[in-house]
VEXMAR-689942 format. One record per residue (C-alpha): x, z negated, y; residue in one letter. Coordinates in steps of 0.5 Angstrom, whole numbers, plus 500, padded with zeros to 3 digits. Last residue first. Layout:
// VEXMAR-689942
[[X; Z; Y]; "A"]
...
END
This chain:
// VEXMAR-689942
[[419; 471; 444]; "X"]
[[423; 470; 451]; "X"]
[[419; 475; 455]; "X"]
[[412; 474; 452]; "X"]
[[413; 466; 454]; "X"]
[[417; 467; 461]; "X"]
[[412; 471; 463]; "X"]
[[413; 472; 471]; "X"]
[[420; 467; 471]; "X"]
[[420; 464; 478]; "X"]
[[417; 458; 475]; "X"]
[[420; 458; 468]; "X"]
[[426; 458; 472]; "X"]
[[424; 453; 477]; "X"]
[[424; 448; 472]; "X"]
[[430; 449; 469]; "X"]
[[434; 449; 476]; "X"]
[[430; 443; 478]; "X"]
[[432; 439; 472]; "X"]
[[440; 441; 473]; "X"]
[[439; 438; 479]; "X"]
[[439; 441; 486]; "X"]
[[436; 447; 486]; "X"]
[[434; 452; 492]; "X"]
[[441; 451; 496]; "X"]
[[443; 459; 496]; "X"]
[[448; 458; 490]; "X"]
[[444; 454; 486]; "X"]
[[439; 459; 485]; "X"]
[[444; 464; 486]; "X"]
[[446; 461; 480]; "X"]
[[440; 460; 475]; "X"]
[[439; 467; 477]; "X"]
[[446; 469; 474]; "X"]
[[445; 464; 467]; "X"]
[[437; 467; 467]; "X"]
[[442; 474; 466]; "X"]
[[447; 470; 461]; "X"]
[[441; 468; 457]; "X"]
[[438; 474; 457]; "X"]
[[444; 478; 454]; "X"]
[[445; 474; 448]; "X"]
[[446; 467; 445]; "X"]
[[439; 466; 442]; "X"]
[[434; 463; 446]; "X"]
[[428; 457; 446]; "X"]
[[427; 457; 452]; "X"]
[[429; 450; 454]; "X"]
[[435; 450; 449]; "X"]
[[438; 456; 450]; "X"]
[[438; 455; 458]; "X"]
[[441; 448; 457]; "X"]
[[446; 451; 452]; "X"]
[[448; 456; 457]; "X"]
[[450; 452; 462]; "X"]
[[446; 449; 467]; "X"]
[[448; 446; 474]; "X"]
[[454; 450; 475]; "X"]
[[461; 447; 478]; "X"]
[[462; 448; 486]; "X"]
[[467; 453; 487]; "X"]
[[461; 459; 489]; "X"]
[[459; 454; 495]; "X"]
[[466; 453; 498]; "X"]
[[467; 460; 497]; "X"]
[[461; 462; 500]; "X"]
[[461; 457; 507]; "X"]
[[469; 460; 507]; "X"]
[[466; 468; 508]; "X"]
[[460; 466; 512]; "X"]
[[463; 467; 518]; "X"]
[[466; 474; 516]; "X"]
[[459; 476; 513]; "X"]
[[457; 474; 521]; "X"]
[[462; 478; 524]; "X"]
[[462; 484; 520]; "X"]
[[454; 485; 522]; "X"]
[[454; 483; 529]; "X"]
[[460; 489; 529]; "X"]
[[459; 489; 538]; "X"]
[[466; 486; 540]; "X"]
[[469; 489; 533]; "X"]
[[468; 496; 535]; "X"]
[[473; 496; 541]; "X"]
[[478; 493; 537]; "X"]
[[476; 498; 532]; "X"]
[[479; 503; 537]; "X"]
[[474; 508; 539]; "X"]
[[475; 516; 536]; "X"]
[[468; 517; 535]; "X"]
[[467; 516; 528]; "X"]
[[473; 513; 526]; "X"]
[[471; 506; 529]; "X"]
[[466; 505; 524]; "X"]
[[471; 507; 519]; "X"]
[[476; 502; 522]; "X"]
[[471; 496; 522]; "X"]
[[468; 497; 515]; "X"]
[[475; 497; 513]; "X"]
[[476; 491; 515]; "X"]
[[470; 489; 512]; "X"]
[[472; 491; 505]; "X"]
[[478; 487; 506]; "X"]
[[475; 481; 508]; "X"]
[[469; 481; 501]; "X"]
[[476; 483; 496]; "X"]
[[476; 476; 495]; "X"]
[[468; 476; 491]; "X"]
[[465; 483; 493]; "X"]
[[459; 482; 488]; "X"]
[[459; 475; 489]; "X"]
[[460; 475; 496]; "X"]
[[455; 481; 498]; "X"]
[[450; 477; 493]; "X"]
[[450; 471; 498]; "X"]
[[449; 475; 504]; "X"]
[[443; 478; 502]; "X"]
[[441; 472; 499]; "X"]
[[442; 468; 506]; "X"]
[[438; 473; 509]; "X"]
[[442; 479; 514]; "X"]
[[437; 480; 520]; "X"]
[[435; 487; 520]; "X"]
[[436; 492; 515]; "X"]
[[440; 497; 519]; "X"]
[[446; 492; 519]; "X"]
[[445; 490; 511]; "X"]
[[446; 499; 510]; "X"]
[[452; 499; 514]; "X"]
[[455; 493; 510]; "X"]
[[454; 496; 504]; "X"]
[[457; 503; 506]; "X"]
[[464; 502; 504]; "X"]
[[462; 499; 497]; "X"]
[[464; 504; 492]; "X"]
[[471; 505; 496]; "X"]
[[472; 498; 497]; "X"]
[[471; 497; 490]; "X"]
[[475; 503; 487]; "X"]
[[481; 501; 492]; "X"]
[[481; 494; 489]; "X"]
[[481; 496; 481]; "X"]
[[486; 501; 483]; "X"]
[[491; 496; 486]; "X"]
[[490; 491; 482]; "X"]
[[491; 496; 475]; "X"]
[[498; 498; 478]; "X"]
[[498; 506; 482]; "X"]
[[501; 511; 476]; "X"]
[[499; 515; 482]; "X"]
[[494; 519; 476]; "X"]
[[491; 513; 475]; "X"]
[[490; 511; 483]; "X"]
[[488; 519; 483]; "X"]
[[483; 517; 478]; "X"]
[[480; 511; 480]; "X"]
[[480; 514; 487]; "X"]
[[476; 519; 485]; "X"]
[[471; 514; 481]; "X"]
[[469; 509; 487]; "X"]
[[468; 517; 491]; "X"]
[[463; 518; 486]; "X"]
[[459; 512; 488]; "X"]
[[461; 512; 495]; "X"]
[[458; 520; 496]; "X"]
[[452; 517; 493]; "X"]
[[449; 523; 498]; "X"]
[[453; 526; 503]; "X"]
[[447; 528; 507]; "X"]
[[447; 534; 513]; "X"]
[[439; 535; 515]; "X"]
[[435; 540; 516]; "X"]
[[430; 538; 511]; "X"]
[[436; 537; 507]; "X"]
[[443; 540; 508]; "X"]
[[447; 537; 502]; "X"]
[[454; 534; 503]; "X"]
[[457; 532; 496]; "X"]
[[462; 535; 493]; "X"]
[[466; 535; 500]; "X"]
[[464; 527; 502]; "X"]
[[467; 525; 495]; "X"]
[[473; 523; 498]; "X"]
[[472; 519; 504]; "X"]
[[473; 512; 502]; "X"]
[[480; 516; 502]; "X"]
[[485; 515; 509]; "X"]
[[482; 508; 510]; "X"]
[[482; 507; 502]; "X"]
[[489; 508; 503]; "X"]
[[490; 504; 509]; "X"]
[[486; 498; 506]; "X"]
[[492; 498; 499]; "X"]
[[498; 497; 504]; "X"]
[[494; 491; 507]; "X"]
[[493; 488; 501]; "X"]
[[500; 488; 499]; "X"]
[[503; 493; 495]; "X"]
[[509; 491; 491]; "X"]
[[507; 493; 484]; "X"]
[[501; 488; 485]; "X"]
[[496; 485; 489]; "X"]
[[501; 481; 494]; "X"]
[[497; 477; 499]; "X"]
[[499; 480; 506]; "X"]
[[492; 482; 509]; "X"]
[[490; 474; 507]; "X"]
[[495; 470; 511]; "X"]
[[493; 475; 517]; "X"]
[[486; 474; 516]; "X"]
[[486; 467; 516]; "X"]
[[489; 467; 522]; "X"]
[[485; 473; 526]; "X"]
[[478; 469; 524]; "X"]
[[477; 465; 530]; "X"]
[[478; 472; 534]; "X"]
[[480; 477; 531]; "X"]
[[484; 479; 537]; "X"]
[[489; 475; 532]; "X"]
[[489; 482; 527]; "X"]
[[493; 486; 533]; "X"]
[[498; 489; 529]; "X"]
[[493; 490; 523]; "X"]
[[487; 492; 527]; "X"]
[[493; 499; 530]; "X"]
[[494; 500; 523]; "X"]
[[488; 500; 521]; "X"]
[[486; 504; 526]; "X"]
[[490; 510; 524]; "X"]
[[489; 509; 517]; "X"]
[[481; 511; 519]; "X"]
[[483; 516; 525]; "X"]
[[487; 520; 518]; "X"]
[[480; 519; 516]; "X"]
[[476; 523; 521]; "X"]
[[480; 527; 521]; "X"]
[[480; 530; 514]; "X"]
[[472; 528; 514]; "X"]
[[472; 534; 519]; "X"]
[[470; 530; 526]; "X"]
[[466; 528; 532]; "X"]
[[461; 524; 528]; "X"]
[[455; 522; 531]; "X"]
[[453; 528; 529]; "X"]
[[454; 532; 523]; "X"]
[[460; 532; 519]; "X"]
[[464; 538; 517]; "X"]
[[468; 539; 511]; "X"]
[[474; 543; 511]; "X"]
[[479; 539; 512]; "X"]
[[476; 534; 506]; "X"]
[[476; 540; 502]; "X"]
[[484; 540; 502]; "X"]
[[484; 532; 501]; "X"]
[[484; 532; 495]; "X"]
[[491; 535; 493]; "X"]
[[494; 528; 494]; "X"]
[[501; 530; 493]; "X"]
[[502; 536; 494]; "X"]
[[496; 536; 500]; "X"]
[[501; 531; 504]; "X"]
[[507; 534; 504]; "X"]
[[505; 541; 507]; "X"]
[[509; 539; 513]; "X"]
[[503; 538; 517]; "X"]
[[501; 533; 513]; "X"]
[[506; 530; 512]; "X"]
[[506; 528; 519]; "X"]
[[499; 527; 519]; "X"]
[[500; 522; 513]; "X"]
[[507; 519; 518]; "X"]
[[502; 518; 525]; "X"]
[[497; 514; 520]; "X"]
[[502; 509; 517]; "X"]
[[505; 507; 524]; "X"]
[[507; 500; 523]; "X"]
[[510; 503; 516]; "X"]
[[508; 500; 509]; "X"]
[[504; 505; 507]; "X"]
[[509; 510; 508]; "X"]
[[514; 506; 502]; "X"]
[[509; 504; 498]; "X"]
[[507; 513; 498]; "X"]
[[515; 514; 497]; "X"]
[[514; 509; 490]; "X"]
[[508; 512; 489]; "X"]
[[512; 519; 489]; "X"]
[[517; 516; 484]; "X"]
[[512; 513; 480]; "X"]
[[509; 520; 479]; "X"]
[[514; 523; 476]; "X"]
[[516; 529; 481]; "X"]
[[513; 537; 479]; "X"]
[[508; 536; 484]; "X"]
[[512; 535; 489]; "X"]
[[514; 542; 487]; "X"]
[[508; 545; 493]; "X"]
[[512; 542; 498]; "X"]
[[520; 546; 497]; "X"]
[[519; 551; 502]; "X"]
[[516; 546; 507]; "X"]
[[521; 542; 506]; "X"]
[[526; 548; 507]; "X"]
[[522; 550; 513]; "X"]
[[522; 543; 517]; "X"]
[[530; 542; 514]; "X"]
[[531; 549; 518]; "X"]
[[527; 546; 525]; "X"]
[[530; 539; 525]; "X"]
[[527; 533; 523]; "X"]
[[526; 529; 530]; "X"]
[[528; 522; 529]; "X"]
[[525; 515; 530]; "X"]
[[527; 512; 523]; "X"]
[[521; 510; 520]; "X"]
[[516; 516; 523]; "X"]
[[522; 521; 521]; "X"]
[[524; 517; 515]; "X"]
[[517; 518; 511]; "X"]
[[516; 525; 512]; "X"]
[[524; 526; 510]; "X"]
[[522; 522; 504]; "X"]
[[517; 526; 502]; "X"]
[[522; 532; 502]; "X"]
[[527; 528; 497]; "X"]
[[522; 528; 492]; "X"]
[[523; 535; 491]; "X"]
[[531; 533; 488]; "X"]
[[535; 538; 486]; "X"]
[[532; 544; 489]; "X"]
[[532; 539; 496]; "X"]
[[539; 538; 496]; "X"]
[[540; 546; 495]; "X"]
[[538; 546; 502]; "X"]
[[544; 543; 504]; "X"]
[[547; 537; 509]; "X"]
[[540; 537; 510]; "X"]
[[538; 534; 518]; "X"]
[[535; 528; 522]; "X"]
[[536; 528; 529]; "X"]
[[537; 523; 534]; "X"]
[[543; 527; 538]; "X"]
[[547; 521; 537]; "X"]
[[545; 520; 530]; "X"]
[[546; 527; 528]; "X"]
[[553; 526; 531]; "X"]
[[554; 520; 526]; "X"]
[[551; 524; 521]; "X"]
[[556; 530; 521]; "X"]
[[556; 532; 514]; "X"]
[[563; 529; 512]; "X"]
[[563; 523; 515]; "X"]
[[567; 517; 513]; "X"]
[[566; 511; 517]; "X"]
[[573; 507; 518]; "X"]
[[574; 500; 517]; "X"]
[[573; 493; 520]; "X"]
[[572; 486; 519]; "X"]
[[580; 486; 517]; "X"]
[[580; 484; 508]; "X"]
[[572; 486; 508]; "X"]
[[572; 492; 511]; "X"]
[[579; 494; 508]; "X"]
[[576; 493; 501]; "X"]
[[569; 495; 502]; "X"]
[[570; 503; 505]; "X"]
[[565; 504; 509]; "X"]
[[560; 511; 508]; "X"]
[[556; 515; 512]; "X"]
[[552; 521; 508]; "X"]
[[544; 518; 509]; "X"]
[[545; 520; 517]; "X"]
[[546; 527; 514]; "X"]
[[540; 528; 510]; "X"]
[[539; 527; 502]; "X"]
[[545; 526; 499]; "X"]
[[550; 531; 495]; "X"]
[[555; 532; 501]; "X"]
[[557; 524; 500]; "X"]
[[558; 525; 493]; "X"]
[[563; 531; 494]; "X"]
[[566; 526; 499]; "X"]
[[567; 521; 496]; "X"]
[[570; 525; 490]; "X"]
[[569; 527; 483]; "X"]
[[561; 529; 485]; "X"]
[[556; 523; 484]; "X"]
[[559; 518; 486]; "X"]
[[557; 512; 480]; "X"]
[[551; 508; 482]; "X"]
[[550; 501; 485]; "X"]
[[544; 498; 489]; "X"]
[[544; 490; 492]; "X"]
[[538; 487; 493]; "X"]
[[539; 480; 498]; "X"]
[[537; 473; 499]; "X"]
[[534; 470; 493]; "X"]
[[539; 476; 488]; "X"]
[[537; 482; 485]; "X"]
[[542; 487; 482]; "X"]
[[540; 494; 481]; "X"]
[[544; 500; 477]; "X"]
[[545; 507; 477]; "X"]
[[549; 510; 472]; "X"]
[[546; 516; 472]; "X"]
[[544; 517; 464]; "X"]
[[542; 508; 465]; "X"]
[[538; 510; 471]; "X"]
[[535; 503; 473]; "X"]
[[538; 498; 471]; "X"]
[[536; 492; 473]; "X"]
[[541; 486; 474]; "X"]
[[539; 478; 476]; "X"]
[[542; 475; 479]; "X"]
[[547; 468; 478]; "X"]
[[552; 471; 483]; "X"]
[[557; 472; 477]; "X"]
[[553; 474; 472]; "X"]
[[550; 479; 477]; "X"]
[[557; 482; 479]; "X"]
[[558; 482; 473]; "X"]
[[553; 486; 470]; "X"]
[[553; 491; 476]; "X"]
[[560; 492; 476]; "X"]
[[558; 495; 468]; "X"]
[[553; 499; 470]; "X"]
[[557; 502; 476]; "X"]
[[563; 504; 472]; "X"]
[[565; 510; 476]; "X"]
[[568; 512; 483]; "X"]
[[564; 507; 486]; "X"]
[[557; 507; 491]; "X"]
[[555; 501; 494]; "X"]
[[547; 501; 497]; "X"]
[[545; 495; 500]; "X"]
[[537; 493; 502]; "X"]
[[535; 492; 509]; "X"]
[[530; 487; 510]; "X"]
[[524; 490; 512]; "X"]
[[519; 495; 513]; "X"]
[[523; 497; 520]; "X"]
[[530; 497; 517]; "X"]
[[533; 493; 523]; "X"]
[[537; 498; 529]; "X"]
[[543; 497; 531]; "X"]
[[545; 505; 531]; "X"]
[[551; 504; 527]; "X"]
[[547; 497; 522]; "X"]
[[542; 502; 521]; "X"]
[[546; 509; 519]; "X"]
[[551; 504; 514]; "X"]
[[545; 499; 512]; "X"]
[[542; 506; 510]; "X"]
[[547; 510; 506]; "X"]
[[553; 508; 503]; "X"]
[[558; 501; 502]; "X"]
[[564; 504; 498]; "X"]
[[567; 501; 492]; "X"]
[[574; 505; 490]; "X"]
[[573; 505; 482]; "X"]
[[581; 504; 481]; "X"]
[[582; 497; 482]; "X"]
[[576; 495; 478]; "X"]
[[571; 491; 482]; "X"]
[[569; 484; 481]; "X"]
[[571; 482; 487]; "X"]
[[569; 488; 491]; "X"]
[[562; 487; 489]; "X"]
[[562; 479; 489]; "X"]
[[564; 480; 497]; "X"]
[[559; 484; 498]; "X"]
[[554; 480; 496]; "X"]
[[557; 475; 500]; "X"]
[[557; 480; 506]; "X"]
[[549; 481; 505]; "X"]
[[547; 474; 506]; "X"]
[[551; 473; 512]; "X"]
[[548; 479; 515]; "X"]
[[552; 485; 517]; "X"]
[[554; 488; 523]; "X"]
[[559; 482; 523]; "X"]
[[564; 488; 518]; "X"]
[[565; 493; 523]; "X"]
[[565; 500; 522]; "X"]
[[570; 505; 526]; "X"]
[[569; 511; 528]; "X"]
[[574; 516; 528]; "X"]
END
């Protein structure tokens, strides 16, 4: 027998358990399950961050939940109210409650997903000796040991595919080999991905773009076949070949892209002087829990997309024409259809539609102070992320590390140094307004004046004009035929 001791837990996570066994009817034999049981046995911390609980009762889960969040001063969500399944959050820990799901424990456990998940610890003689027993009908404990990750039933996967996805994605978390029948069972049930609901699968999808080793979980999903169910784009992708200097399909060369966003991500300080302001930047939230680094990874594996439909052979030559415009309307598509927050999509259509502009202002020479003036406005906050993804793209190419790439990107490093000089610049107010145009070119409200009004503002902007005067007058004189133009 293996035995569970209650100071693997952190302080935060025993109070709350404490409130569950507090406010718990004597009869629904409340039991601590899944992940924080497999992590705390092996020692190990959830790698994308603070573990969550999971307790399961033998019934009545909505209305501990209630409670428990009225006695916490937290806050109850309930998630699957046919299900009995409820959520209650507090400041320092989340806790998930659900009814079993068979007439015993160990029905409920034999039920789950993988065997290292089906370990339970009874909470009331955990909490009253610091020690209870772990209960393991699966052989999940063994399973552990070997470092293996296996189904306790195939049937578990009929009846719930996503659960396959998860396999994928707790492999690269966990370190743990899935064995040989699960591989075959997941690869049996792939395709009914299809049939999840689409929160569920964007869930999943947050929860591998949040790994370290984000790139290393899409190939694995890839090669279970998970990928393609759940992002049927990428098919053409693998089959479409590029031309020198790449080295690889789009497919690959992609996956590299994620790759080497994760690998910059780790190492953002090498970014030198940049690396700390970076660092605070790729963690803003943008929505529904992604983070701006979540979101660069999934524009890494598909600035891309639109690369099959598009490639050309011209005069000899392999083109990809308006590939960034098309592909800015893919993403949109697949982040609607990922039900992906209104954010998260507006952001990876803009990087995406945008990801050439950085080679096209290198291959022009010198950057102007218009050009990079008009890079900003047209980007805005997301101008940092889009030259991170130049990096990684770059680096794709051949294979390189973008570390390696950043040494020699003259053009990332220069719009990177005039990031904080344009949004000082952009701050100031405006030196005319919309009145003031009106009034000297004798205008009515309309498109023209806000296009004189994003003049006036380069203007401004790039130092031309310093008064409001100035700025009137050196639009009538930059205006080829002002008085024909605003009769």
């Amino acid at each position: 027998m293996r035995w569970f001791r209650l100071d693997r837990l952190a302080a935060a996570h025993v109070a709350l358990l404490g409130g569950v066994v507090a406010e718990a009817a004597t009869d629904t034999e409340p039991v601590l399950v899944g992940g924080a049981v497999r992590d705390a046995v092996r020692r190990r911390e959830a790698t994308t961050g603070p573990a969550d609980l999971d307790v399961a009762v033998r019934h009545g889960a909505l209305a501990l939940g209630r409670r428990l969040a009225e006695r916490l001063g937290g806050t109850l969500v309930e998630l699957d109210a046919e299900h009995a399944s409820a959520r209650v959050v507090t400041e320092r820990a989340r806790l998930d409650l659900t009814d079993f799901r068979a007439t015993t424990l160990e029905g409920d456990l034999r039920a789950r997903d993988f065997t290292v998940n089906a370990l339970a610890v009874p909470l009331v003689p955990l909490l009253a000796h610091g020690r209870a027993p772990i209960v393991d009908p699966t052989g999940g404990l063994r399973d552990l040991a070997l470092r293996r990750l296996r189904l306790p039933s195939p049937r578990v996967l009929d009846d719930d595919p996503l659960r396959a996805l998860r396999g994928g994605r707790l492999e690269a978390e966990l370190g743990l080999a899935l064995a040989p029948r699960t591989i075959r069972a997941i690869r049996g049930v792939a395709a009914r991905i299809a049939d999840v609901a689409a929160e569920r699968v964007r869930d999943e999808l947050l929860a591998i773009l949040r790994l370290p080793s984000s790139g290393r979980a899409l190939r694995r999903l890839d090669a279970l076949t998970l990928l393609a169910a759940i992002l049927p784009e990428i098919e053409p992708m693998r089959a479409t070949a590029q031309p020198a200097p790449h080295r690889f399909s789009v497919l690959e060369h992609s996956l590299r892209a994620v790759d080497g966003a994760d690998r910059l991500l780790r190492r953002l300080d090498a970014l030198s002087p940049f690396g700390e302001e970076l660092v605070e930047h790729v963690r803003e939230p943008v929505g529904g829990g992604f983070q701006r680094s979540h979101v660069l990874k999934l524009a890494a594996l598909l600035h891309d997309v639109s690369k099959p439909e598009t490639r050309r052979r011209v005069k000899g030559r392999v083109r990809f024409f308006e590939h960034d415009l098309l592909g800015a309307a893919r993403v949109r598509a697949i982040g609607e259809r990922l039900r992906l927050p209104e954010r998260v999509v507006a952001l990876l259509e803009r990087l995406v539609r945008h990801h050439l502009r950085p080679m096209h202002l290198g291959q022009a020479g010198p950057i102007t102070p218009r050009a990079r003036y008009r890079f900003f406005r047209d980007l805005g906050g997301d101008a940092r992320d889009l030259l991170l993804l130049t990096l990684v793209d770059a680096a794709a190419v051949t294979g390189a590390s973008p570390l390696l790439v950043w040494r020699r990107a003259r053009v990332v490093r220069e719009l990177l140094a005039g990031w904080q000089e344009a949004e000082t610049t952009t701050a100031a107010p405006p030196l005319v307004r919309g009145g003031d145009v009106m009034a000297h070119f004798g205008l009515s409200p309309g498109p023209e004046v806000g296009r004189l009004l994003g003049r006036a503002r380069e203007a401004q902007d790039l130092g031309l004009v310093q008064s409001r005067d100035e700025t009137l007058a050196w639009l009538e004189a930059t205006e080829r035929t002002p008085a024909g133009r605003h009769a």
